[in-house]
Predicted model as a PDB file, atoms N, CA, C, CB and O in Angstrom, pLDDT in the B-factor column:
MODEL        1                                                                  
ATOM      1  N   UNK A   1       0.844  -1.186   0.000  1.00 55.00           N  
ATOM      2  CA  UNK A   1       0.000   0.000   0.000  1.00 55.00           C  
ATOM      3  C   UNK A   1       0.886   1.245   0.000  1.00 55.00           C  
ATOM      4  CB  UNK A   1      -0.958   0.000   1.224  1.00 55.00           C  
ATOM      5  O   UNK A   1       1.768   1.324   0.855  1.00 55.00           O  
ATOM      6  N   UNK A   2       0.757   1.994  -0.685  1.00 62.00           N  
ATOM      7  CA  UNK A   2       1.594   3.326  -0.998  1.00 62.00           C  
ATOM      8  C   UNK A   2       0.735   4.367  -0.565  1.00 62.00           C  
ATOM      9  CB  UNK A   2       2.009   3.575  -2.583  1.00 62.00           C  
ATOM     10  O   UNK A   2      -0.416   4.697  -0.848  1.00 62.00           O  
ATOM     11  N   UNK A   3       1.666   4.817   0.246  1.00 71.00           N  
ATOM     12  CA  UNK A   3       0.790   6.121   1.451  1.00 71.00           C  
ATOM     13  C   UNK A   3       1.746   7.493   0.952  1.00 71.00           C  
ATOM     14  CB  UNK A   3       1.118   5.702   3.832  1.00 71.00           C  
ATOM     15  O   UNK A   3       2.954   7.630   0.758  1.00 71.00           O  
ATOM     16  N   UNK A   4       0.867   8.183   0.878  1.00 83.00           N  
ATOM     17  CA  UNK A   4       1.752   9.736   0.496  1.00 83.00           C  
ATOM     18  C   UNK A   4       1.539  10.508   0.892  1.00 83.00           C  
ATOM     19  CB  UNK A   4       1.841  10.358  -0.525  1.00 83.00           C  
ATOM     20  O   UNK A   4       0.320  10.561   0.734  1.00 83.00           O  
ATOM     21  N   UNK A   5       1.916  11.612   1.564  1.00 91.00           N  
ATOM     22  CA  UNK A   5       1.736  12.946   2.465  1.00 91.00           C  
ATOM     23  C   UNK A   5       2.020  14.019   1.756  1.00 91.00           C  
ATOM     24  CB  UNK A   5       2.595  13.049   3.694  1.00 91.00           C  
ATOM     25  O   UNK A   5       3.153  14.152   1.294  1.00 91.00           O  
ATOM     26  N   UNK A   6       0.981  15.021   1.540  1.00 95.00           N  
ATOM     27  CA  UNK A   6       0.942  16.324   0.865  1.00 95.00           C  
ATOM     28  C   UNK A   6       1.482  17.564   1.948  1.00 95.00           C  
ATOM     29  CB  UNK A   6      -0.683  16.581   0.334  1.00 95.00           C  
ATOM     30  O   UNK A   6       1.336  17.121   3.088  1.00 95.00           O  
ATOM     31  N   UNK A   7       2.075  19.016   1.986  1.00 96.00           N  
ATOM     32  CA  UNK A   7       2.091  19.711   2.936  1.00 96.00           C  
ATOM     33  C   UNK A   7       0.299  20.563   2.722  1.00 96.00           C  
ATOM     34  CB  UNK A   7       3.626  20.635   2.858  1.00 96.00           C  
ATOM     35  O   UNK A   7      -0.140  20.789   1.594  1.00 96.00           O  
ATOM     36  N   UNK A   8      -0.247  20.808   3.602  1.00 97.00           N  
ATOM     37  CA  UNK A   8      -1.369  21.200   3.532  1.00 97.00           C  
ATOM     38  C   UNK A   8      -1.427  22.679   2.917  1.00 97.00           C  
ATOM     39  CB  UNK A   8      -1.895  21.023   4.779  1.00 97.00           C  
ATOM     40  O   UNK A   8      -2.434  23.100   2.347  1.00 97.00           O  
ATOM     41  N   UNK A   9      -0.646  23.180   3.027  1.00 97.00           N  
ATOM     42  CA  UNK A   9      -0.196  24.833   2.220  1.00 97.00           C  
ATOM     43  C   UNK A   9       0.098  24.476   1.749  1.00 97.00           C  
ATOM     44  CB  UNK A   9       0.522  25.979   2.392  1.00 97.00           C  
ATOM     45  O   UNK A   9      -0.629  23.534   1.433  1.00 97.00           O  
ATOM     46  N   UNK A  10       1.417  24.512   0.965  1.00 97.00           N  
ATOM     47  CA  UNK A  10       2.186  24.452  -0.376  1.00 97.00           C  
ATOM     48  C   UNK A  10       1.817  23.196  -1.470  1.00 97.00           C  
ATOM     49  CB  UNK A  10       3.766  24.319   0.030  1.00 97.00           C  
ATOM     50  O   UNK A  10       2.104  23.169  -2.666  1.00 97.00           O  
ATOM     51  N   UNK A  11       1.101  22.184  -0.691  1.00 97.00           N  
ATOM     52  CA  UNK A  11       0.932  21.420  -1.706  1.00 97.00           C  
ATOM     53  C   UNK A  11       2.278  20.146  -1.922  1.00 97.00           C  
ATOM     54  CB  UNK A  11       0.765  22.491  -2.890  1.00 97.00           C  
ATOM     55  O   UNK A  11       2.038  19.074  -2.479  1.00 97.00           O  
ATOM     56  N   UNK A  12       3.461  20.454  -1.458  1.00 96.00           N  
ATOM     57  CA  UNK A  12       4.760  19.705  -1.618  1.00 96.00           C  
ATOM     58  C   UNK A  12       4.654  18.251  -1.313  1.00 96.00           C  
ATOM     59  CB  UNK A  12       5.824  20.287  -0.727  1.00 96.00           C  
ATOM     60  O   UNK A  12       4.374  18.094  -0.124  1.00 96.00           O  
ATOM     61  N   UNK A  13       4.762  17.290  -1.875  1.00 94.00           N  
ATOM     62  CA  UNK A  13       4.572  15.991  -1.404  1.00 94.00           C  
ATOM     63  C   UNK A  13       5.910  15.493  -1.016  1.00 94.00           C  
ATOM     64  CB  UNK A  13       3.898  15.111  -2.414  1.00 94.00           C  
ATOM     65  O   UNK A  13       6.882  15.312  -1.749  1.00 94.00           O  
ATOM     66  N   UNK A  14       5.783  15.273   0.463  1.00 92.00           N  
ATOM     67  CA  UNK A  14       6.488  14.535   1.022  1.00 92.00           C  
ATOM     68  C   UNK A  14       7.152  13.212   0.520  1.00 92.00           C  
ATOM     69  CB  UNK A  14       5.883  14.409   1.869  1.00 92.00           C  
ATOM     70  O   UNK A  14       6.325  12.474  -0.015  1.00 92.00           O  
ATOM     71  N   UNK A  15       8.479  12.695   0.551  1.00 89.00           N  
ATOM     72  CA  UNK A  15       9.175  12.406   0.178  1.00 89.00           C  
ATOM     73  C   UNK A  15       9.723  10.796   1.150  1.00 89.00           C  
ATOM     74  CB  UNK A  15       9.789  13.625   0.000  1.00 89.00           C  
ATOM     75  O   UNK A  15      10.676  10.583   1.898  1.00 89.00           O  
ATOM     76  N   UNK A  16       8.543   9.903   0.646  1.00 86.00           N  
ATOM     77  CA  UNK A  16       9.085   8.422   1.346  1.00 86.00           C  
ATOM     78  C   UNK A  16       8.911   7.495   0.381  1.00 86.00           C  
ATOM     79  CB  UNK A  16       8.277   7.848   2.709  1.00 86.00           C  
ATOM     80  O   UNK A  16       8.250   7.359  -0.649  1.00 86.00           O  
ATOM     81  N   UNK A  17      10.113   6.590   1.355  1.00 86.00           N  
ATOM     82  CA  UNK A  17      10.574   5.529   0.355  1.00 86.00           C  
ATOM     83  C   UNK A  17       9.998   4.136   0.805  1.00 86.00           C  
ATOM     84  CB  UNK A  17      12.238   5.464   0.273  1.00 86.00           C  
ATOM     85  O   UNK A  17       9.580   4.082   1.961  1.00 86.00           O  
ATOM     86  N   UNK A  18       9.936   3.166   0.139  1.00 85.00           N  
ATOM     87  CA  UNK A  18       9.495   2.156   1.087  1.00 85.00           C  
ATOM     88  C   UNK A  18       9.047   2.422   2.618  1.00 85.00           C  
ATOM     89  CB  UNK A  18      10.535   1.293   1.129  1.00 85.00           C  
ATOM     90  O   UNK A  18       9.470   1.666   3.493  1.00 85.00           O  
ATOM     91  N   UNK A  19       8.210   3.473   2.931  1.00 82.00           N  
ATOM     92  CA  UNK A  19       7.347   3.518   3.838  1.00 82.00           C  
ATOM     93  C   UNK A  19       8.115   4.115   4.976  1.00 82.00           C  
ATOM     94  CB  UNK A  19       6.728   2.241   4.058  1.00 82.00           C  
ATOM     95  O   UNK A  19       7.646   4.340   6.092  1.00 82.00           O  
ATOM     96  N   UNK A  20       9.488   4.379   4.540  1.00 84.00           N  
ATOM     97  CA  UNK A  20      10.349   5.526   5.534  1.00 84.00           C  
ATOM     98  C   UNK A  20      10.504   6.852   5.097  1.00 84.00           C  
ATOM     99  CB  UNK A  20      11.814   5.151   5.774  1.00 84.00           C  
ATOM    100  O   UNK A  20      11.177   7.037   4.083  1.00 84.00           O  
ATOM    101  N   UNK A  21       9.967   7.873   5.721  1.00 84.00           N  
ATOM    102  CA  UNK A  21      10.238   9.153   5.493  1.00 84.00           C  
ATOM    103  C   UNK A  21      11.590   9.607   5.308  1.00 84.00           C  
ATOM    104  CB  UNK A  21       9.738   9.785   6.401  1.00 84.00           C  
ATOM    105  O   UNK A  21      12.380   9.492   6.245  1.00 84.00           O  
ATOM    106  N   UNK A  22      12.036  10.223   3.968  1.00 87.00           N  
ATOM    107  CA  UNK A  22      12.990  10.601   3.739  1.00 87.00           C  
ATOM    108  C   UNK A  22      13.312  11.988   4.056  1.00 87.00           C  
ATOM    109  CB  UNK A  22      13.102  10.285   2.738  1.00 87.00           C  
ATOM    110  O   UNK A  22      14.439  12.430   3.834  1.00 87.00           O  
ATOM    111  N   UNK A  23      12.232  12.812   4.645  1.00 90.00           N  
ATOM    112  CA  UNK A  23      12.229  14.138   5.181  1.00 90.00           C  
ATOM    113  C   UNK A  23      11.182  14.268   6.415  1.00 90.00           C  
ATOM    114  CB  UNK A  23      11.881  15.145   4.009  1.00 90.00           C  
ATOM    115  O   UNK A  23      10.279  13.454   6.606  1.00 90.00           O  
ATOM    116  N   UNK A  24      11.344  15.009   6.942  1.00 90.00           N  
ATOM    117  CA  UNK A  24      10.340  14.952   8.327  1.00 90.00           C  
ATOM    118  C   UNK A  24       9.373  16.251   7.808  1.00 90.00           C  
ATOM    119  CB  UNK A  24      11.323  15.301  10.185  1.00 90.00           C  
ATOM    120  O   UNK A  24       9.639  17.228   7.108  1.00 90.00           O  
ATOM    121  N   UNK A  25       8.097  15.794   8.494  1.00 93.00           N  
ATOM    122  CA  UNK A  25       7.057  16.670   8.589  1.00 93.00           C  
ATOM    123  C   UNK A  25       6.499  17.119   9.676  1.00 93.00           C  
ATOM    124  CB  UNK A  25       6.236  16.297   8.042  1.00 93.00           C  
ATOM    125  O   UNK A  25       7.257  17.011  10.640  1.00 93.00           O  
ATOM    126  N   UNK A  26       5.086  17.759  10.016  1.00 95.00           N  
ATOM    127  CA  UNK A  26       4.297  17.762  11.119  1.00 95.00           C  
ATOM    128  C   UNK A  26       3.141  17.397  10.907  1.00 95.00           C  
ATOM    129  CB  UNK A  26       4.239  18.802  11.691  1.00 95.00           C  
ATOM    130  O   UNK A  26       2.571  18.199  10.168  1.00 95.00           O  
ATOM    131  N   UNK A  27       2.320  16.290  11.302  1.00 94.00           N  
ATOM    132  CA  UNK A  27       1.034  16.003  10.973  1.00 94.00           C  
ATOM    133  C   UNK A  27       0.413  16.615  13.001  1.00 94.00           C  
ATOM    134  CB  UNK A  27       0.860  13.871  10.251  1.00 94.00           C  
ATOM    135  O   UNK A  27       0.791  16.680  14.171  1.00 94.00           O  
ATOM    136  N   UNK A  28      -0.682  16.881  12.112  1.00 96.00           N  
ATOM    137  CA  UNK A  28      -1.803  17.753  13.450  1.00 96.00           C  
ATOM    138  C   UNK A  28      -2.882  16.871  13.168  1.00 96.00           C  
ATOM    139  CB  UNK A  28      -2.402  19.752  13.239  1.00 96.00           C  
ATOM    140  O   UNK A  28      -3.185  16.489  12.038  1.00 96.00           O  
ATOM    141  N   UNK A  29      -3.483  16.541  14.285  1.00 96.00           N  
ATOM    142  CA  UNK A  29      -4.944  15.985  14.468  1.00 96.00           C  
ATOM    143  C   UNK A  29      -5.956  16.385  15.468  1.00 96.00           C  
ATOM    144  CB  UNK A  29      -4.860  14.710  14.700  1.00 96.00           C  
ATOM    145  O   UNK A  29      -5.792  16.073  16.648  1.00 96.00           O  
ATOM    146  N   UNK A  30      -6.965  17.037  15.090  1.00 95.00           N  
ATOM    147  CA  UNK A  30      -7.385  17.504  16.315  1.00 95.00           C  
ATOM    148  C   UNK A  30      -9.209  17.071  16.161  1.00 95.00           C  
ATOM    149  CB  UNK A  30      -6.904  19.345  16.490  1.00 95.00           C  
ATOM    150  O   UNK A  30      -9.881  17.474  15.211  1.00 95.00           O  
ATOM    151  N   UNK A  31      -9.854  16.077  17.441  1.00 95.00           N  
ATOM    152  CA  UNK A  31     -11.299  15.373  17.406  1.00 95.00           C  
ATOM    153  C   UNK A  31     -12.338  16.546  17.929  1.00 95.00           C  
ATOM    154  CB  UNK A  31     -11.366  13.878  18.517  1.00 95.00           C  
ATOM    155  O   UNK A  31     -12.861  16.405  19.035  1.00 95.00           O  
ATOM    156  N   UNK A  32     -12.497  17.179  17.486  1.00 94.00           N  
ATOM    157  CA  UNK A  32     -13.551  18.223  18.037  1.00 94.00           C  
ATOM    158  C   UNK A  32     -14.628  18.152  18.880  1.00 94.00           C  
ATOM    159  CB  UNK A  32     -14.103  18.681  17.196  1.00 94.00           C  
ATOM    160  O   UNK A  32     -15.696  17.640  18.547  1.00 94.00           O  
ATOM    161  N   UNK A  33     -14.419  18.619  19.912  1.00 93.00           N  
ATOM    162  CA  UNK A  33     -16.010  18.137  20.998  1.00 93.00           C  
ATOM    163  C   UNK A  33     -16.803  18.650  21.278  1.00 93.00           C  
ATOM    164  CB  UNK A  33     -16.082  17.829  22.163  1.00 93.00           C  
ATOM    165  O   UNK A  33     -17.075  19.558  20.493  1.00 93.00           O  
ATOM    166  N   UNK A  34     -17.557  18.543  22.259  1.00 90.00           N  
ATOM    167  CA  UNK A  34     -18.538  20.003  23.426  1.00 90.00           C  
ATOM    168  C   UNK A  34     -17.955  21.011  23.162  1.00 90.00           C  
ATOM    169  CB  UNK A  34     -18.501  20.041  25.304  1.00 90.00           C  
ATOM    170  O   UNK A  34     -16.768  21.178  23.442  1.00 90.00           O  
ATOM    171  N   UNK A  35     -18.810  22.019  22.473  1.00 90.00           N  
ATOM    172  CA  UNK A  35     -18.828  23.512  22.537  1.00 90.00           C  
ATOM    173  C   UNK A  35     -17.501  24.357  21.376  1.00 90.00           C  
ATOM    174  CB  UNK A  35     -18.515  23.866  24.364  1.00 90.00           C  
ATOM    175  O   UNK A  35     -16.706  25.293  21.458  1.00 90.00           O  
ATOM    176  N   UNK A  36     -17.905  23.361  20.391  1.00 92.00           N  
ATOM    177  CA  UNK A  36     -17.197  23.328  19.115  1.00 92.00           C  
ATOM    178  C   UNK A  36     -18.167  23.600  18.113  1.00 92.00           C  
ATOM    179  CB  UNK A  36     -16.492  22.028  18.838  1.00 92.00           C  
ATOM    180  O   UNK A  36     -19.236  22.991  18.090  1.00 92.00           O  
ATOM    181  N   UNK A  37     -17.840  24.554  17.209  1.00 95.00           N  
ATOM    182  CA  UNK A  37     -18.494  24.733  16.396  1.00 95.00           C  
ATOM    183  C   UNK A  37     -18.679  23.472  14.963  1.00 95.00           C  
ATOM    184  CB  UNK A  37     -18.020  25.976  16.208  1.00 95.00           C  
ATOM    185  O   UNK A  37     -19.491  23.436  14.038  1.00 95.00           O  
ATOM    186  N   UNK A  38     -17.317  22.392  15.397  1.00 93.00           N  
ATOM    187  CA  UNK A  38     -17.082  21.293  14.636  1.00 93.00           C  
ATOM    188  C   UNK A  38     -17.409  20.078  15.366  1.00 93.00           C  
ATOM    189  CB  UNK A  38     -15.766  21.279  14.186  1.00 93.00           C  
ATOM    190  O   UNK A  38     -16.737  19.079  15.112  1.00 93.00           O  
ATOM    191  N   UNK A  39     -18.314  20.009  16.211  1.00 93.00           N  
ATOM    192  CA  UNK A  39     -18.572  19.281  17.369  1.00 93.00           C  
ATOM    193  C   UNK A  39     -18.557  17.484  16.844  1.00 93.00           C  
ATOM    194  CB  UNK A  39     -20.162  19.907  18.035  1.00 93.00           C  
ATOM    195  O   UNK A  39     -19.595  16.939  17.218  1.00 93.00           O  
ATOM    196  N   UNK A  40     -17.787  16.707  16.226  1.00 93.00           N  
ATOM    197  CA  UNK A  40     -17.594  15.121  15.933  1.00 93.00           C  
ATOM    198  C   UNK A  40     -17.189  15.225  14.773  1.00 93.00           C  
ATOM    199  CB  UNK A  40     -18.793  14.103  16.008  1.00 93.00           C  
ATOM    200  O   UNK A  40     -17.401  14.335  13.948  1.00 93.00           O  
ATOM    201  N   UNK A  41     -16.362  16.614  14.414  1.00 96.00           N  
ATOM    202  CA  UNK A  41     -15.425  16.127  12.963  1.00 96.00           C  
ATOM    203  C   UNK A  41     -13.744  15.844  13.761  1.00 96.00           C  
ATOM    204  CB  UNK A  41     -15.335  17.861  11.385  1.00 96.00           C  
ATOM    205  O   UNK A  41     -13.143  15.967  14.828  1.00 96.00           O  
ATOM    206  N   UNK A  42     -13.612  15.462  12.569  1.00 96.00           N  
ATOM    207  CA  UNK A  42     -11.633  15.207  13.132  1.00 96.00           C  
ATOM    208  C   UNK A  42     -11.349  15.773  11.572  1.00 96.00           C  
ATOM    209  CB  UNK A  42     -10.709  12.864  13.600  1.00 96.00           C  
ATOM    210  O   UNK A  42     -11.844  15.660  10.451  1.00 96.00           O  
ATOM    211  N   UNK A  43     -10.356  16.378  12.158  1.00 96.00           N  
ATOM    212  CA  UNK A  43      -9.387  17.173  11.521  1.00 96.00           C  
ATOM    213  C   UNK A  43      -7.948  16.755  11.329  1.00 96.00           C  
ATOM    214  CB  UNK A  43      -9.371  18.275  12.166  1.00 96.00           C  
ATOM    215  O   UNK A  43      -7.204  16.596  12.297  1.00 96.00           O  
ATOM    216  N   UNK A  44      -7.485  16.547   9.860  1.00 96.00           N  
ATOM    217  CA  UNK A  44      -5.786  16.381  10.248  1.00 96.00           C  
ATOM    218  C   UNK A  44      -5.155  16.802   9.459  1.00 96.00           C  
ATOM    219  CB  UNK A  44      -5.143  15.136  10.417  1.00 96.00           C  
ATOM    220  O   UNK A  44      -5.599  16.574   8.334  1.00 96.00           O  
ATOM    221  N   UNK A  45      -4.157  17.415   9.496  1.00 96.00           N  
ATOM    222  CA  UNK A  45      -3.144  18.428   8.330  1.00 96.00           C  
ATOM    223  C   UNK A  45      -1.924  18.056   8.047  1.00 96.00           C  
ATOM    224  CB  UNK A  45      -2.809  19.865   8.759  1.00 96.00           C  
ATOM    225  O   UNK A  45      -1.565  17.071   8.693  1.00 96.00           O  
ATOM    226  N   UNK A  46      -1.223  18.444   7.383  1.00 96.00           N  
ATOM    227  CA  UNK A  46       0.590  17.995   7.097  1.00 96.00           C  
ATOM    228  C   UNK A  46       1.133  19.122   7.089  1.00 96.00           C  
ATOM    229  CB  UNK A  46       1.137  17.212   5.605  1.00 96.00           C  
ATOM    230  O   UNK A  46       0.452  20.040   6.631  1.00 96.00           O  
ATOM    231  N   UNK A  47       2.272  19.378   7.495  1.00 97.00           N  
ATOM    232  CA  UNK A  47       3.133  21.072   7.165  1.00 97.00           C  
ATOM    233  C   UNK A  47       4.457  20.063   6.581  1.00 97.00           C  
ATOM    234  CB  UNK A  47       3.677  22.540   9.106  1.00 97.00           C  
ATOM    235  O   UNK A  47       4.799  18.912   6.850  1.00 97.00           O  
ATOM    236  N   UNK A  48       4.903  20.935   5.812  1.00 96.00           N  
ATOM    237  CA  UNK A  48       6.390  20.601   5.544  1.00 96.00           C  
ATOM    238  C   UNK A  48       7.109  21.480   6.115  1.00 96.00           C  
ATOM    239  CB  UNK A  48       6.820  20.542   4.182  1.00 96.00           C  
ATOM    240  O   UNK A  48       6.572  22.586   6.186  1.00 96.00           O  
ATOM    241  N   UNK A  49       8.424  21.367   6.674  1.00 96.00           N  
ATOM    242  CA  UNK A  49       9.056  22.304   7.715  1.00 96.00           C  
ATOM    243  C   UNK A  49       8.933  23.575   7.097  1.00 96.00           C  
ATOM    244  CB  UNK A  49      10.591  21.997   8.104  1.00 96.00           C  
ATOM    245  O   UNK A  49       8.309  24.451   7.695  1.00 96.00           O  
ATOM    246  N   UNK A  50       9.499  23.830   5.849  1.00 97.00           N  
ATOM    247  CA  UNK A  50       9.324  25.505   5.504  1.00 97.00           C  
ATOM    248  C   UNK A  50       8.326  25.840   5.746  1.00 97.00           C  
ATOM    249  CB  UNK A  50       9.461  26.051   4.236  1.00 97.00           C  
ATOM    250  O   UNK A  50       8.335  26.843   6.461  1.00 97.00           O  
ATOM    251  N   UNK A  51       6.897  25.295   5.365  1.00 98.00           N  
ATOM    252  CA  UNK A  51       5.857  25.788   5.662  1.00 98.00           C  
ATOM    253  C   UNK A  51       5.424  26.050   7.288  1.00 98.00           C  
ATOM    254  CB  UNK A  51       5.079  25.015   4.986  1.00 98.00           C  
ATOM    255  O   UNK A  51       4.770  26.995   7.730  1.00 98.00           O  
ATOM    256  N   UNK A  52       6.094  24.725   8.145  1.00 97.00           N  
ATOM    257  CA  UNK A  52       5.948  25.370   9.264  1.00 97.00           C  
ATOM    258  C   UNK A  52       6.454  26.081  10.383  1.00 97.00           C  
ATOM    259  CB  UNK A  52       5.634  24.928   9.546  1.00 97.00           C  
ATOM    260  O   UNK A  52       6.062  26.360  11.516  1.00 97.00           O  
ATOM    261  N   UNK A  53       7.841  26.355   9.414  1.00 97.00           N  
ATOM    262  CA  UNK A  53       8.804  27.632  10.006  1.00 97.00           C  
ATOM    263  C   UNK A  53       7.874  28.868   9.690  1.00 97.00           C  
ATOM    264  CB  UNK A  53      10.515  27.833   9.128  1.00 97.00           C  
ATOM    265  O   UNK A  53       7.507  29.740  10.477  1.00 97.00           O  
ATOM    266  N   UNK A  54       7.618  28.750   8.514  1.00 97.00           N  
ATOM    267  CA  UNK A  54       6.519  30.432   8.496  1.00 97.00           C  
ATOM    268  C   UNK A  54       5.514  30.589   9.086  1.00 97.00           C  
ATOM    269  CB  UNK A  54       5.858  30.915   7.283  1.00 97.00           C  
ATOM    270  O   UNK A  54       5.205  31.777   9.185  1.00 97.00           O  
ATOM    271  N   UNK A  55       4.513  29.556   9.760  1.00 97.00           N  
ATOM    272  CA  UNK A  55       3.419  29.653  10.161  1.00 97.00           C  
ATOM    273  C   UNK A  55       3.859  29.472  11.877  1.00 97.00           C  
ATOM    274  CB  UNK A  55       2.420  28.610   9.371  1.00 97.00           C  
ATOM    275  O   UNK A  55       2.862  29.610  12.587  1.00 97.00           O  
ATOM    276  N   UNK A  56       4.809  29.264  12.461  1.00 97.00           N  
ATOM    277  CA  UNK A  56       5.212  29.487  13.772  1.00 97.00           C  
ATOM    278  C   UNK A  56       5.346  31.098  13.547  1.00 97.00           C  
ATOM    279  CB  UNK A  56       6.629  28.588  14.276  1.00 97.00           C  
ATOM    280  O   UNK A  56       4.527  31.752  14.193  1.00 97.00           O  
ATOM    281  N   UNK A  57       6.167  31.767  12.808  1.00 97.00           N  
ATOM    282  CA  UNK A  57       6.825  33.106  12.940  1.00 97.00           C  
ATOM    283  C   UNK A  57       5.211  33.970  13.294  1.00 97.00           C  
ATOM    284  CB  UNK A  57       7.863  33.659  11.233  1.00 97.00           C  
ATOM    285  O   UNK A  57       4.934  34.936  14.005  1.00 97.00           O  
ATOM    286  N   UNK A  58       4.500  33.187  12.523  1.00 97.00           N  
ATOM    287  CA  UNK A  58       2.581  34.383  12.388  1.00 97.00           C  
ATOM    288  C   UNK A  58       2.472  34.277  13.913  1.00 97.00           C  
ATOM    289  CB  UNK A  58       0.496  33.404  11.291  1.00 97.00           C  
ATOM    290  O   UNK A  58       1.776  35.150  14.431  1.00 97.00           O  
ATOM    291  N   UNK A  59       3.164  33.150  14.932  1.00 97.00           N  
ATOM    292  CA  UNK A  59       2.204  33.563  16.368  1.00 97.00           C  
ATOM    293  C   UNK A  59       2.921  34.414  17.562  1.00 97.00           C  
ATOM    294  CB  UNK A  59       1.696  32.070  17.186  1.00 97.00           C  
ATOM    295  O   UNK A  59       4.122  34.559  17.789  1.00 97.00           O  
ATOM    296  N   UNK A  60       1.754  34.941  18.266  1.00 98.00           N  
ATOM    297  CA  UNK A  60       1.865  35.907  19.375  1.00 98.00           C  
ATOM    298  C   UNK A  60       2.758  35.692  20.098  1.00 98.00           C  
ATOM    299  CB  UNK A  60       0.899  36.041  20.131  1.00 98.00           C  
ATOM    300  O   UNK A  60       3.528  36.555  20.520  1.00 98.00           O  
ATOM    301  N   UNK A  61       2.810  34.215  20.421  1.00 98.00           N  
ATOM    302  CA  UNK A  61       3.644  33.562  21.605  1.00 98.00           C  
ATOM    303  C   UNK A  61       4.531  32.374  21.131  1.00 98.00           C  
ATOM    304  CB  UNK A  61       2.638  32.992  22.774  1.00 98.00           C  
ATOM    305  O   UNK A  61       3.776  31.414  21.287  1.00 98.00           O  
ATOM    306  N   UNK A  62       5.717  31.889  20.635  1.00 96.00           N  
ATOM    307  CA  UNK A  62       6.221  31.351  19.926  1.00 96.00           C  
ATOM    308  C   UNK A  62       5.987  29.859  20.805  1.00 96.00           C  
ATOM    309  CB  UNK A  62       7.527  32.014  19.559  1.00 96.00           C  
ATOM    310  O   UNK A  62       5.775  29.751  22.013  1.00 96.00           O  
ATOM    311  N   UNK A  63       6.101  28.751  19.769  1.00 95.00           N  
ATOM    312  CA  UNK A  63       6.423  27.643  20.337  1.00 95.00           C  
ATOM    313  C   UNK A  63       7.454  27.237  21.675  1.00 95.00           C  
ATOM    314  CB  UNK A  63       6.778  27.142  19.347  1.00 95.00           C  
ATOM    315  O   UNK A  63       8.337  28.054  21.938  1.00 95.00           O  
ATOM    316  N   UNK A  64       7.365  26.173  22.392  1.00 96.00           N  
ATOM    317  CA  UNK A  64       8.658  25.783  23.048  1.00 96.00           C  
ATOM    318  C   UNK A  64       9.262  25.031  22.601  1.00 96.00           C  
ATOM    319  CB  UNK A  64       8.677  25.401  24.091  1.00 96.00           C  
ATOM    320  O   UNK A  64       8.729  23.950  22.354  1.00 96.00           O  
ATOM    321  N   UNK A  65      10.734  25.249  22.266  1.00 93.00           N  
ATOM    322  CA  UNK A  65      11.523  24.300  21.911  1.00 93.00           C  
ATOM    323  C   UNK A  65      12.796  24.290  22.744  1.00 93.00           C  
ATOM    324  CB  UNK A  65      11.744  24.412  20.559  1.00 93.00           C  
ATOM    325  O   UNK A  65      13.330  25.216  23.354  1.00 93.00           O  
ATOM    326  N   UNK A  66      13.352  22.294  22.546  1.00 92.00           N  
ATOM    327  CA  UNK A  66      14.418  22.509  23.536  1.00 92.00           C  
ATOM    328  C   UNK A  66      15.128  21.408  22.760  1.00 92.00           C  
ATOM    329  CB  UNK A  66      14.101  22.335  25.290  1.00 92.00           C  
ATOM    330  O   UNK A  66      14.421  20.893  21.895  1.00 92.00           O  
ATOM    331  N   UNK A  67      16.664  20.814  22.898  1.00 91.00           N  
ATOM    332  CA  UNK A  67      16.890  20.257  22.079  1.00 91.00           C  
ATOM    333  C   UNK A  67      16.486  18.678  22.947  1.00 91.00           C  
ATOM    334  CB  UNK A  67      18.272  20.716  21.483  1.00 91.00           C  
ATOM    335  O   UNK A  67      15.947  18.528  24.044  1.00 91.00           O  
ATOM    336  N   UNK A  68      16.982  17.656  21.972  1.00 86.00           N  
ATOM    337  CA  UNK A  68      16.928  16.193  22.722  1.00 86.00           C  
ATOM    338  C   UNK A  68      17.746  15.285  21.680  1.00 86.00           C  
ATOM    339  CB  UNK A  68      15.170  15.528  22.986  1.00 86.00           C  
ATOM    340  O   UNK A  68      17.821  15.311  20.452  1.00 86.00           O  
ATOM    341  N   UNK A  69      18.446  14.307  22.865  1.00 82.00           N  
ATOM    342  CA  UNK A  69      19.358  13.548  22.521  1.00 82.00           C  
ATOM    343  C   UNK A  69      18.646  11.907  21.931  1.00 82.00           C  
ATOM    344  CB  UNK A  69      20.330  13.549  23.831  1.00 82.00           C  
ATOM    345  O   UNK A  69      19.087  11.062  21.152  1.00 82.00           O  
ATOM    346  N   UNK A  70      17.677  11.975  22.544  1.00 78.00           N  
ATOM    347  CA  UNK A  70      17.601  10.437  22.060  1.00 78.00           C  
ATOM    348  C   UNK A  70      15.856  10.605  20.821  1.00 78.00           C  
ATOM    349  CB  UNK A  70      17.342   9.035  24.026  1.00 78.00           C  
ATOM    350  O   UNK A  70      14.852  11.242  21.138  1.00 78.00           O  
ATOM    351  N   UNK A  71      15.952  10.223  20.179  1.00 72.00           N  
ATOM    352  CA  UNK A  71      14.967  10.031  18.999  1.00 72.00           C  
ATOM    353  C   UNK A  71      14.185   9.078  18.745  1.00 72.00           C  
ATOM    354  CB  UNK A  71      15.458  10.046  18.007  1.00 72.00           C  
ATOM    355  O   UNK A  71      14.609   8.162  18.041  1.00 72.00           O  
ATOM    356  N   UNK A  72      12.885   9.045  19.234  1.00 67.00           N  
ATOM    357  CA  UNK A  72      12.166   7.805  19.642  1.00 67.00           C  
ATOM    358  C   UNK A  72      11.303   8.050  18.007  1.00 67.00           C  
ATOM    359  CB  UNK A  72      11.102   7.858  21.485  1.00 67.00           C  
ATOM    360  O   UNK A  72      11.366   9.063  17.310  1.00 67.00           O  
ATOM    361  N   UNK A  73      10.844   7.296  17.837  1.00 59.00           N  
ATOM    362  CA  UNK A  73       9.771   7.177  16.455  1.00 59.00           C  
ATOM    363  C   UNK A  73       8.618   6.581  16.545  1.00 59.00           C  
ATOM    364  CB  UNK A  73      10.271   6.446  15.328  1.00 59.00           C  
ATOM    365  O   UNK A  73       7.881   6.509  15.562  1.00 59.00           O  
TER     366      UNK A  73                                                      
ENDMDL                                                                          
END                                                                             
């Protein structure tokens, strides 16, 4: 089965090989509940890093980031 990941802005299709990502992305999922205007949809998106280097810079309060040594998958 051949699975492919689009970035949800740009459109860029992610880049895997036999079912290993050859570039990293961000997939978001979010189940909407009580007092949602989307109240039992699910939602899920892809960024490709450029895209989501620019769309961090748009917020008020920046992400937290810190580094880490070990890389779980």
């Amino acid at each position: 089965m051949k699975v492919e990941k689009y970035c949800n802005i740009c459109g860029k299709r992610m880049r895997i090989e036999a079912g290993i990502p050859k570039e990293d992305f961000v997939v978001l999922e979010k189940q909407w509940g009580f007092f949602s205007k989307k109240d039992g949809e699910v939602h899920r998106i892809c960024l490709c890093e450029d895209c989501y280097d620019k769309w961090i810079r748009t917020f008020s309060i920046p992400p937290q980031i810190w580094e880490t040594t070990e890389y779980l998958s």
